[in-house]
C-alpha positions in Angstrom: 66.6 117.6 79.8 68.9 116.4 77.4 71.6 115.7 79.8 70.1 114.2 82.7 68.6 111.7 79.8 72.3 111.0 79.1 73.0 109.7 82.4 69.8 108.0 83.1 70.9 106.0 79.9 73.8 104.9 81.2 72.3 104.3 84.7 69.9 102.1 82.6 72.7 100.0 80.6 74.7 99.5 83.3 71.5 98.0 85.1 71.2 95.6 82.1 75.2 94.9 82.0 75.2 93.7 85.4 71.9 91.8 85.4 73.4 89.3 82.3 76.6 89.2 84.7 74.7 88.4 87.6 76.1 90.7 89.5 74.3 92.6 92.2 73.0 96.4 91.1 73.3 99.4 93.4 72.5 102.8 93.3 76.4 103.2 94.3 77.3 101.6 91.0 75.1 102.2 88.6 75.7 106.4 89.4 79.3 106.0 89.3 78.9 108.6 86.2 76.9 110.6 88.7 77.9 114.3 88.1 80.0 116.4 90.3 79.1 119.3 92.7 80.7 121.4 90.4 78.9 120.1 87.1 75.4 120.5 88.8 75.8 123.9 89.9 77.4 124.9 86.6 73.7 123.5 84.9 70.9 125.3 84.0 68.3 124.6 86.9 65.5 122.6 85.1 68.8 120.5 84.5 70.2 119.9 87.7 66.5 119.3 88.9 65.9 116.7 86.8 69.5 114.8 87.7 68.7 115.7 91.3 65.0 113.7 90.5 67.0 111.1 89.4 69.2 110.8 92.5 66.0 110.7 94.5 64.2 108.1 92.4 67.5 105.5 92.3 68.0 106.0 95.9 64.4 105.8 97.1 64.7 109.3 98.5 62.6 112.4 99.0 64.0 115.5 96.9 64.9 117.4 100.4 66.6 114.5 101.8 68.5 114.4 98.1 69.1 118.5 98.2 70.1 118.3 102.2 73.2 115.4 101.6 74.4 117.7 98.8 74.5 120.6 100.4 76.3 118.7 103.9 78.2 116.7 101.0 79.5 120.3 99.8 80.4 121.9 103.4 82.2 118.9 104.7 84.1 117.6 101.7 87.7 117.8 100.9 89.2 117.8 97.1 85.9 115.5 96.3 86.1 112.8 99.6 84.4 113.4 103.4 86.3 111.4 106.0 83.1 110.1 108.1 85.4 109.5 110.7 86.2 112.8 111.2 83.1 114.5 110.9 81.5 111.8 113.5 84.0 112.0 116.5 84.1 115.6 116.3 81.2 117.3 118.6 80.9 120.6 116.1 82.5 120.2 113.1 83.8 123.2 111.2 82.5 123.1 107.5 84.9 123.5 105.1 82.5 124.7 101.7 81.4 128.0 101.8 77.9 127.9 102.9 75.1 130.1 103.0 72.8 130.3 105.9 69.6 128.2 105.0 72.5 125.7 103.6 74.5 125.6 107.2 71.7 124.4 108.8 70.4 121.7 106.1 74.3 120.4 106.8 74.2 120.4 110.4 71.1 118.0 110.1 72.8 116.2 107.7 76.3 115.9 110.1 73.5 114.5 112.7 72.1 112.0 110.4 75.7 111.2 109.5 76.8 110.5 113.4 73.6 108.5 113.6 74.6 105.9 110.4 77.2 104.4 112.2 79.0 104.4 108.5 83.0 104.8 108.5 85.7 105.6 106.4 86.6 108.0 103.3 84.0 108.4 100.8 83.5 109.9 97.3 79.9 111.7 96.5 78.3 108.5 94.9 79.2 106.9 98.7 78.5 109.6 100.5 74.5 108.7 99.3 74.8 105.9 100.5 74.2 107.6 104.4 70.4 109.0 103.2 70.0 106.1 101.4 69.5 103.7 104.4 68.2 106.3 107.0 66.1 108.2 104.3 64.3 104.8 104.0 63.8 103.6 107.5 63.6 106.9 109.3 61.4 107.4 112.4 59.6 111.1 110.2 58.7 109.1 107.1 57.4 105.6 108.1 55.3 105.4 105.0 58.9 104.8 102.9 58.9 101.5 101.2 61.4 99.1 99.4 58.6 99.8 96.5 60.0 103.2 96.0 63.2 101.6 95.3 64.1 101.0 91.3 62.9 97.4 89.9 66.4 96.4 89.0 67.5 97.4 92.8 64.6 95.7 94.3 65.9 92.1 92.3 69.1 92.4 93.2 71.3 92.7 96.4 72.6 96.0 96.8 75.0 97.9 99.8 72.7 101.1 99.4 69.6 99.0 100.7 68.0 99.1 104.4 68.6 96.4 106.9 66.0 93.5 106.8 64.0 93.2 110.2 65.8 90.2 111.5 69.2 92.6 111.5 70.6 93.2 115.1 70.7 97.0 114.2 67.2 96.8 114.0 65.9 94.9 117.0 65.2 97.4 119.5 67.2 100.0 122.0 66.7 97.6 124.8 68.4 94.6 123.3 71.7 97.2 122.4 71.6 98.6 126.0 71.9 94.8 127.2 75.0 94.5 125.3 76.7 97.6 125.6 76.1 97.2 129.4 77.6 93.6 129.2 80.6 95.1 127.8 81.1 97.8 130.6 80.6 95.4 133.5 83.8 92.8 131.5 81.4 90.4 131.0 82.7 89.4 127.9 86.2 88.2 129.6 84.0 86.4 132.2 82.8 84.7 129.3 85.4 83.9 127.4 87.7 82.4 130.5 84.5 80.5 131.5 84.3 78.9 128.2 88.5 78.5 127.6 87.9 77.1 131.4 85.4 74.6 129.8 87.7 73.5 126.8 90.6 73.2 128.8 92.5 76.0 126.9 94.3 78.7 127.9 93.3 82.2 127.8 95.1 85.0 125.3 96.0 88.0 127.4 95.6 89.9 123.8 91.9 88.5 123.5 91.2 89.3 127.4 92.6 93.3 126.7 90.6 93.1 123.1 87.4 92.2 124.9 87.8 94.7 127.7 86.5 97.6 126.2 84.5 100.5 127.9 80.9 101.0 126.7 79.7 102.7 123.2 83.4 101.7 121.4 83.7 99.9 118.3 85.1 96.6 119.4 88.7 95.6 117.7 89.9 92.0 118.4 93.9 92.4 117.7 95.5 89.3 118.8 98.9 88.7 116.2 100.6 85.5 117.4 103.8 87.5 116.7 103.3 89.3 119.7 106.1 88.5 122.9 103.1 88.2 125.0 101.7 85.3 123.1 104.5 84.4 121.1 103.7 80.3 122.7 99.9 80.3 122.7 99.2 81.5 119.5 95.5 80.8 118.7 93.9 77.8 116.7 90.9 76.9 115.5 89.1 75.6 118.7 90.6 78.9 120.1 88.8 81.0 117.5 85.2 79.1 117.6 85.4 80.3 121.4 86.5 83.8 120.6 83.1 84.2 117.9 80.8 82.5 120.1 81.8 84.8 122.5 81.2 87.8 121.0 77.7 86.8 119.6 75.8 89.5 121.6 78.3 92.3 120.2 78.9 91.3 116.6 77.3 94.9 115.6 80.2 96.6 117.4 83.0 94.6 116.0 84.9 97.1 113.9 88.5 95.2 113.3 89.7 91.7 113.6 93.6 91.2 113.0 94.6 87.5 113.9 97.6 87.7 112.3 100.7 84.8 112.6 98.8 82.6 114.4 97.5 79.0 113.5 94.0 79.4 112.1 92.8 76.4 109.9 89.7 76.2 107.6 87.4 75.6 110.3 88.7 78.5 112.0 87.9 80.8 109.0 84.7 79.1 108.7 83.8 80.3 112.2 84.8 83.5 111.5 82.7 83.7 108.3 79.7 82.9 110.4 80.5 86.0 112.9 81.5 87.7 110.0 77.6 87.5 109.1 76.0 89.8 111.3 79.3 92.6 111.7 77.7 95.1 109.8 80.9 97.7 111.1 83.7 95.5 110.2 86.4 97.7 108.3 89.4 95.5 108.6 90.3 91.8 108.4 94.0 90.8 108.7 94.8 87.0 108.6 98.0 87.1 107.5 100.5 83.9 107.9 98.0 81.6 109.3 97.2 78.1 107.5 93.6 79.1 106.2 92.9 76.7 102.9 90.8 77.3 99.5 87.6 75.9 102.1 88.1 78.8 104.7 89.0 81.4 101.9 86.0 80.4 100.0 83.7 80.4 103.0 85.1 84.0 104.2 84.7 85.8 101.0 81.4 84.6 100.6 80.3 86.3 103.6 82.4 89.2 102.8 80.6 89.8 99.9 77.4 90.8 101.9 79.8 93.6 104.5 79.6 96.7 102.6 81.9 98.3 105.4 84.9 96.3 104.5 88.2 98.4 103.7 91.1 96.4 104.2 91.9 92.4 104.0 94.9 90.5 104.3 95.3 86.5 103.1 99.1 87.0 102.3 100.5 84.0 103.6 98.0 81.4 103.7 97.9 78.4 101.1 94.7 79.4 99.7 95.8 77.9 96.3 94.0 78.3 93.0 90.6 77.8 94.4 91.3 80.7 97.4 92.5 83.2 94.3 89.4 82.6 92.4 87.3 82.8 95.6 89.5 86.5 95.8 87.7 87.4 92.7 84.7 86.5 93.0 84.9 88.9 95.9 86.2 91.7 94.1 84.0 91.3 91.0 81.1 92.9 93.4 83.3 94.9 96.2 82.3 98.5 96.0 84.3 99.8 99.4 87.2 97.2 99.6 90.3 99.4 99.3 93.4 97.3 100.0 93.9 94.0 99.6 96.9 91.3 100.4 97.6 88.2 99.2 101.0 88.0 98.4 102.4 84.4 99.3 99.5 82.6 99.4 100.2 79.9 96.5 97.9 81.1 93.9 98.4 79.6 90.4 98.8 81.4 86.7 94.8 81.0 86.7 94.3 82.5 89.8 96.4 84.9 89.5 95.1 86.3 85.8 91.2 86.1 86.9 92.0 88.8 89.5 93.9 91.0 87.1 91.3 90.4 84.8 88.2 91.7 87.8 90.5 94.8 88.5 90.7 95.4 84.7 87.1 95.2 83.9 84.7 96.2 86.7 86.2 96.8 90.2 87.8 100.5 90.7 87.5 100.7 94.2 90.3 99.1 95.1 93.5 101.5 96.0 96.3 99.0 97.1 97.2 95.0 96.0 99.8 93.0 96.6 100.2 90.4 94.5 103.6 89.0 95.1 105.4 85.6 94.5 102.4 83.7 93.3 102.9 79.7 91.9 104.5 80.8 88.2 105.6 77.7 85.8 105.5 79.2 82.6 108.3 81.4 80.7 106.2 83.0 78.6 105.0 85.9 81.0 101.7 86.0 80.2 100.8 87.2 83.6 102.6 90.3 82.8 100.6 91.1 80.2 97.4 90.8 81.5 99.0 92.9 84.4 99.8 95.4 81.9 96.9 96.0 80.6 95.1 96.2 83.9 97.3 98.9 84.7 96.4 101.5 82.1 92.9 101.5 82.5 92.1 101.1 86.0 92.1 104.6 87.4 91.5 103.5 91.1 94.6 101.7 92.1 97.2 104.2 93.6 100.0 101.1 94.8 100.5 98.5 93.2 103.3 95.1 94.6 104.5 93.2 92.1 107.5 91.2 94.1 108.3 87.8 92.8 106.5 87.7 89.6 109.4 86.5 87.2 108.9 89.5 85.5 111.8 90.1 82.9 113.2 93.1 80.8 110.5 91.5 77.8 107.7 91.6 80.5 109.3 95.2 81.3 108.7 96.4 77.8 105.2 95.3 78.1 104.2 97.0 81.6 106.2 100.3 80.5 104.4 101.0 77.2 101.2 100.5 79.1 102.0 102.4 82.2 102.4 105.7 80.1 98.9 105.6 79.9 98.3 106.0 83.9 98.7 108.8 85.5 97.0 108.0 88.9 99.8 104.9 89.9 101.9 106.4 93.3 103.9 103.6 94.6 105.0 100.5 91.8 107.1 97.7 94.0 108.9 95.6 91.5 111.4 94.1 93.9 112.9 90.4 93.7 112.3 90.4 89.5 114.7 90.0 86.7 114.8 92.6 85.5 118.1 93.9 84.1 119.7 97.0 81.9 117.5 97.0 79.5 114.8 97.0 81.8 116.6 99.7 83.6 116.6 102.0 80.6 112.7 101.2 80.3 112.4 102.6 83.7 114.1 105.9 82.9 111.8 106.4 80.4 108.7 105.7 82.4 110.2 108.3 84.5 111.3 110.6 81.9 107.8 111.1 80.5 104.9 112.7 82.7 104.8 110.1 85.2 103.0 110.1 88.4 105.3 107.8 90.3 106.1 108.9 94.1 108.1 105.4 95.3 109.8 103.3 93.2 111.4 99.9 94.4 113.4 97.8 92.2 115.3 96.3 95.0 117.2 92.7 94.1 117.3 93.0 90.3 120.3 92.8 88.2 120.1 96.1 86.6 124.0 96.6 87.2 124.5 92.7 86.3 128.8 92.9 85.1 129.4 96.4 85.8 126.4 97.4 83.3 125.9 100.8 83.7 123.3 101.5 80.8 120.2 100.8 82.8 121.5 103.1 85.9 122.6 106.0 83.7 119.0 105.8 81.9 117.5 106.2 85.3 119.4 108.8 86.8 119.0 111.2 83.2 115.5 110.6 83.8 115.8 112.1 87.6 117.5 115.3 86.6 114.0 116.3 85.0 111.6 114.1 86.9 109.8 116.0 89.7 107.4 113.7 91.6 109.7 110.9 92.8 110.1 110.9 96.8 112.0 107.3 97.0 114.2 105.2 94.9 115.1 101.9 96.2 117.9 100.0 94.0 119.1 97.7 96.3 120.9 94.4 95.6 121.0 95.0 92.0 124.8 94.7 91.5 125.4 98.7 90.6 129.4 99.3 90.1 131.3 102.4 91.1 130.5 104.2 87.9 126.5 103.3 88.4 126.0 104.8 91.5 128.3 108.1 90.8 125.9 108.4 88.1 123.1 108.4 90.1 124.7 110.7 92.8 124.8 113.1 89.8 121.1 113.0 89.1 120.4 112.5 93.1 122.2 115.9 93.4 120.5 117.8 90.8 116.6 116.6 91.4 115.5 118.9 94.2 112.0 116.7 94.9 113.9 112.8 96.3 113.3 112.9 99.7 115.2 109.4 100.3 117.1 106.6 98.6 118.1 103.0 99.3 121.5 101.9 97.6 123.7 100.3 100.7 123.5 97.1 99.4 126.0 97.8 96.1 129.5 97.0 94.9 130.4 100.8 96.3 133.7 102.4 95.0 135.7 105.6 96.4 134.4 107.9 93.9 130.6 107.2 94.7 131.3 107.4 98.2 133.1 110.8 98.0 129.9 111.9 95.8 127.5 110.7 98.4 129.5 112.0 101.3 129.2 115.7 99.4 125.5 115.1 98.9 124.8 113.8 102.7 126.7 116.8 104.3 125.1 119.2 102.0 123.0 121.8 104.5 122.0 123.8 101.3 118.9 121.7 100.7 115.9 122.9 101.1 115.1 119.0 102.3 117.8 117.1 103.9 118.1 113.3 101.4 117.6 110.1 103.5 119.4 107.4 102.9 119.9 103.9 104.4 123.7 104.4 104.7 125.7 107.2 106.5 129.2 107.8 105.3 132.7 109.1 107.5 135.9 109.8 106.9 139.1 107.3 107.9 142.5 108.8 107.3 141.6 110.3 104.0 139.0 108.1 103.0 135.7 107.9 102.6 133.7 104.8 104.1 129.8 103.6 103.6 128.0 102.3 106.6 124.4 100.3 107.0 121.8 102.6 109.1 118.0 101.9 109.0 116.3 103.7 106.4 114.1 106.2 107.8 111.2 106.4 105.4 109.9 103.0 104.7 106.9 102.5 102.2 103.9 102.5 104.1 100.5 102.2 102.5 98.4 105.4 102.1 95.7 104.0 103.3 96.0 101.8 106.1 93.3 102.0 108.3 
């Protein structure tokens, strides 16, 4: 059929696009125009057959095992996503599509086959395949399945939809895994690791020890921040962490989340962990943040990276990876399918660096949700790096937060972002704190937020948007607010706003009925903002209470501002 040709075309150019890129093909990417639930039960049947023939074909699956993850796909699916979390840990799980009778039970054998994956996180459809993709191929009822029903371009190319080779722990017997779980039941992991921390003369980490402790059939998370009072003198170096991976050779299957934040990890730290890194075939998070990992431990862990298809969440922010680290950072991106948020703020990345992974996240990689790309090594005045940022912004449709701290970005670069950001309309949270921005960017931002935007937290903190009593910026912003109903959090902080400035926005504060909280302590505050914000705060007539990160009380007749902690600080949607 006419349109089930359509897609197979694209399926076929985007074959031939990524093989002159060198890039490795997927069923996962090349069916990212794969049509919706919705679309294929609105087609004619002959057409829906023949996309559904497709699916099979790409994916090297039978047309049952194709029509059995839709139909689960369609009772366990919420506004388009399935969390396989969810659906794994819970013994019967309640189906939220309406489902017929024969379809109930094709998607309680596809919740089994889900359970039995061992695949995590939130997934779209084109993921979701990814589940019959690698058990339709190497299940125990059709051993006569074959990479050679697999596509030529997938079968030339790496790809995360593809079985595990024989040499894969995952695939060497029950035996070996009851060994290891058992291991882990009986401690002998600590005994292990004290034996060889005995060995080295090192002292043990009491985080490590609990980390290592865990009862038998959990995922394994190794959370040892040096930040922690427990640890705050033994934080952990590289010898530390070549014991920690040898260690947990036997369980690297089960290692689900390694956080070794604020502690002193070198390159040949990273390096060990890029060799356990290897065989962790669960690993969903990797936080190194504020450790002393160079461009040759960056470059050696996102080479490995590039090969764990689980991975949702990294953190380098703080480490000197330099210009070598950034472009080692896009390199990894460039064939990232499932990486979702990713940190490296801090981490002494050049102009060059800092433009090539702009440039990934403006040309092929939509996966990604959240980035923080703050305070990178900028020389130049010309702000070039704000328009290549720019122009990221209004095409890429998968980033929903977006930290832009410390990027010299100026009411010019302002103009720039602004005209482009009223193109997207799937941005939530836009952090442009520690900038210079001023009015005129100021009144740039009012009409972002004027127009249709889709902006839920906005944080200009530490501008000069109020720079000698301007008020032009302000008043743009808080015009923009009496009509603006999306915006949850404001943040203007240290931006030098006058008396007049913040009654304005107390104005537009008062009428929006959809700000949930706001951040202005930090302001040259006069009587008659205070009285206004005193009104506001005390005000039991709406609906939701505003939050603030000031109180304010009355002294003889006069109306005072005090510092509190603000109560709703920006945290990522999707932290894992």
């Amino acid at each position: 059929p006419e349109e089930a040709a359509g897609v197979w075309l694209k399926f076929c150019v985007r074959v031939e696009l990524c093989g002159r890129e060198s890039r490795p093909i997927s069923a996962a990417m090349a069916f990212a125009q794969l049509p919706t639930l919705q679309e294929l039960d609105s087609m004619e049947p002959e057409e829906a057959a023949g996309v559904k023939a497709m699916i099979a074909d790409s994916n090297g699956l039978t047309l049952d095992e194709v029509e059995e993850a839709l139909v689960t796909f369609k009772g366990v699916s919420n506004m388009g996503y399935v969390d396989l979390d969810a659906v794994s840990t819970h013994e019967e799980f309640e189906f939220t599509g309406e489902l017929t009778e024969d379809e109930v039970a094709l998607a309680e054998s596809g919740v089994k086959r889900i359970k039995a994956s061992g695949k995590s996180g939130v997934v779209n459809m084109v993921e979701f395949l990814s589940v019959w993709a690698v058990r339709g191929q190497s299940a125990p009822e059709d051993p006569g399945r074959s990479q050679q029903s697999l596509p030529p371009e997938e079968l030339s190319q790496p790809s995360v939809d593809r079985p595990v080779q024989e040499d894969d722990p995952q695939e060497q017997g029950g035996e070996q895994e009851e060994d290891q779980a058992a291991s882990v039941a009986d401690g002998a992991l600590v005994e292990v690791y004290r034996a060889h921390m005995q060995a080295a003369s090192r002292k043990c980490n009491v985080l490590v020890e609990q980390s290592l402790d865990v009862p038998s059939g959990q995922l394994l998370s190794l959370i040892a921040p040096g930040n922690h009072p427990r640890v705050f003198n033994l934080r952990l170096e590289d010898q530390d962490v070549s014991i920690i991976m040898t260690t947990l050779e036997p369980v690297y299957h089960s290692l689900a989340k390694i956080d070794l934040s604020y502690n002193k990890v070198g390159n040949a730290g990273a390096q060990a962990l890029a060799k356990g890194c290897t065989m962790a075939t669960r690993l969903h998070t990797l936080m190194l943040r504020c450790n002393d990992i160079g461009q040759e431990g960056c470059d050696a862990l996102c080479k490995t990276l590039r090969d764990c298809h689980s991975l949702r969440k990294l953190d380098f922010a703080q480490n000197p990876l330099g210009k070598l680290g950034g472009l080692s950072i896009a390199e990894l991106l460039q064939v990232s399918v499932t990486l979702q948020e990713l940190a490296m703020e801090d981490a002494q990345i050049d102009v060059d660096a800092l433009i090539a992974v702009v440039s990934v996240l403006h040309v092929s990689n939509q996966s990604l949700k959240m980035v923080n790309l703050g305070n990178p090594r900028l020389f130049s005045q010309q702000e070039e790096h704000t328009t290549h940022i720019a122009r990221m912004l209004r095409v890429n449709t998968g980033l929903t937060e977006v930290f832009l701290p410390k990027m010299r970005i100026r009411d010019t670069g302002m103009e720039v972002i602004v005209s482009y950001l009223l193109e997207n309309k799937t941005l939530r949270v836009l952090d442009l704190r520690c900038n210079e921005i001023g009015w005129q960017g100021g009144r740039l931002l009012g009409v972002l937020l004027g127009t249709d935007c889709q902006l839920m937290r906005l944080n200009v903190s530490s501008n000069r948007i109020g720079e000698h009593k301007e008020v032009e910026g302000t008043r743009a912003i808080s015009k923009a607010l009496l009509h603006n109903r999306m915006l949850v959090h404001l943040d203007m902080n240290h931006n030098q706003l006058c008396d007049q400035a913040l009654l304005e926005l107390a104005s537009a504060v008062d009428a929006n009925g959809t700000l949930e909280s706001v951040a202005l302590f930090h302001n040259d505050w006069g009587q008659a903002a205070s009285v206004a914000f005193h009104r506001i705060l005390g005000d039991r007539s709406r609906v939701f209470a505003i939050k603030a990160d000031f109180k304010t009380y009355e002294v003889d007749q006069e109306i005072f501002v005090c510092h509190t902690q603000s109560e709703s600080r920006p945290v990522s949607a999707y932290n894992v």
